[in-house]
C-alpha atoms as one frame of an Amber mdcrd trajectory, in Angstrom:
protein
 -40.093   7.312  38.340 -38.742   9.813  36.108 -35.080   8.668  36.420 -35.723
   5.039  35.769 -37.363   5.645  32.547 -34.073   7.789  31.554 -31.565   5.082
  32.581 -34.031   2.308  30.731 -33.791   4.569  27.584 -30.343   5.116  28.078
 -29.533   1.039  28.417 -31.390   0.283  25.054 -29.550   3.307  23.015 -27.228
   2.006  20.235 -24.508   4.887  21.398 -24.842   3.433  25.055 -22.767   0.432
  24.006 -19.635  -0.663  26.172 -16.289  -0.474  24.532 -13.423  -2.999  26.019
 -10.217  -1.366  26.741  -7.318  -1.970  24.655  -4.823  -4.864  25.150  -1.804
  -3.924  26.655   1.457  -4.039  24.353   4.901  -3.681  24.059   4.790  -1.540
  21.204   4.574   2.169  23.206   8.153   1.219  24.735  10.328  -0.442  22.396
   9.188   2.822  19.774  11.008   4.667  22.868  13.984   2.191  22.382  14.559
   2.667  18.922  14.109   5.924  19.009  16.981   6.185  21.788  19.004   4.023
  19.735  19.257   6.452  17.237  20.204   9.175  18.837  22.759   6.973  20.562
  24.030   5.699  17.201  24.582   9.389  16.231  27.047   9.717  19.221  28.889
   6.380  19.057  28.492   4.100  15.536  25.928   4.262  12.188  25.560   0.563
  12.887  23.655   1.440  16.083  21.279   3.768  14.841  20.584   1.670  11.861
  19.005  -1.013  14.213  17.295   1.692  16.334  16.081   2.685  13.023  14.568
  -1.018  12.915  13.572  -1.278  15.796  11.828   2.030  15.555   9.967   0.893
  11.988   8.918  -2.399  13.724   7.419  -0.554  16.716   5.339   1.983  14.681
   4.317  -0.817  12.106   2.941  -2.785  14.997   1.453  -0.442  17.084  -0.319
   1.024  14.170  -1.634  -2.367  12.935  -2.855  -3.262  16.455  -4.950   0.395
  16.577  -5.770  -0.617  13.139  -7.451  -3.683  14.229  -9.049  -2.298  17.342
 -10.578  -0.047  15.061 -12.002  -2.317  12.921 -13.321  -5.035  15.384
């Protein structure tokens, strides 16, 4: 008797809500892509690591904006 009036209480808590998990996205790896095209730019060509430097911005930008939004939803 005692335990169902805990889990009841528990159920109709505000802090007991359920939180979805986060979409999955692309962003975690192709941050790892720019970031090796840096480095590999420093070895072979500028040109390189300036578009690993691109690539690198877009994958922070939009994996910050997508925690962003998570965040706010």
């Amino acid at each position: 008797m005692k335990s169902e009036s805990i889990s009841e209480s528990a159920a109709e808590s505000p802090v007991a809500e359920k939180r979805k998990a986060p979409e999955p996205t692309y962003a975690p790896f192709m941050l790892a892509v720019g970031v090796t095209m840096v480095f590999w730019g420093l070895a072979t060509s500028p040109v390189m690591s300036a578009a690993g430097f691109v690539v690198l911005a877009w994958a922070l930008w939009t994996w910050i904006a997508e925690i962003a939004n998570d965040w706010r939803s």
